[in-house]
C-alpha positions in Angstrom: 2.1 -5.6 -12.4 -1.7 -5.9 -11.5 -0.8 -4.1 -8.0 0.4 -0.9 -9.7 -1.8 -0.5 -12.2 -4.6 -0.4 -10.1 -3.3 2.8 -7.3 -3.4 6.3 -8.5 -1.4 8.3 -11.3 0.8 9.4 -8.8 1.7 6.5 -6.8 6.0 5.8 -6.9 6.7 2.6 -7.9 6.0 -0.7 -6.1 8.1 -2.5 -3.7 8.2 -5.9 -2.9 9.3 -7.7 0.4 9.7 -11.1 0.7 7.6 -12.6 3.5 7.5 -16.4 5.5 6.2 -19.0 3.9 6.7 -17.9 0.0 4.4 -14.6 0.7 5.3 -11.5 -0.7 4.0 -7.5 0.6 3.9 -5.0 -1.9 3.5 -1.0 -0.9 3.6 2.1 -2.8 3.1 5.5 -1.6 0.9 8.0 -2.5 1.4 12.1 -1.8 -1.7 13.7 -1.0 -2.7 16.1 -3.3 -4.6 18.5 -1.2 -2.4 18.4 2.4 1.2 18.9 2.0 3.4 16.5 3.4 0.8 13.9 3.9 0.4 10.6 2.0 -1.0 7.3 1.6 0.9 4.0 2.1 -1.3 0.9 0.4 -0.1 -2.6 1.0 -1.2 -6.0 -0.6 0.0 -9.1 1.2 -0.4 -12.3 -1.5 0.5 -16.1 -0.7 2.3 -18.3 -2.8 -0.4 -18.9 -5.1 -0.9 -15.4 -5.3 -4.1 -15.4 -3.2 -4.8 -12.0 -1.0 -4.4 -11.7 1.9 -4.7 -8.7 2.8 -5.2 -5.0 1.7 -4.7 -2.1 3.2 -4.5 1.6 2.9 -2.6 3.7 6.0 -2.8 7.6 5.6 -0.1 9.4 7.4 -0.4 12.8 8.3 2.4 15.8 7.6 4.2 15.0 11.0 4.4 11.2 9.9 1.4 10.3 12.4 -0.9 8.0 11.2 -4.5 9.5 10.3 -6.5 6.3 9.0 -6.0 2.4 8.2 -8.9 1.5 5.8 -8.8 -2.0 5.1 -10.1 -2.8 1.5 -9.7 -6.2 1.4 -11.4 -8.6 3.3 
């Protein structure tokens, strides 16, 4: 899967929901490797076609807060 082969070494492995319209979300989590307890979740939302939608990356802190939404695509 294109999707997981393009987060880091130590993502866990993807999961898909299934969203209206034929769209699907897929999200894996990332630890952090330099503050404990903290991670990243990154999400790609593709159409039926399998056009992007979006893409984003949510950093959580320790205390399940979240830090920082980037998003990378558009």
């Amino acid at each position: 899967m294109r999707f997981q082969n393009s987060l880091p070494k130590n993502a866990s492995p993807a999961r898909v929901y299934d969203l209206p319209k034929g769209s699907k979300a897929f999200q894996s989590n990332v630890p952090a490797t330099n503050i404990p307890g903290s991670f990243a979740t990154y999400e790609k939302q593709v159409d039926q076609a399998g056009v992007t939608l979006s893409y984003t990356k949510t950093t959580y802190a320790s205390d399940g807060s979240i830090v920082h939404v980037k998003q990378k695509f558009p």
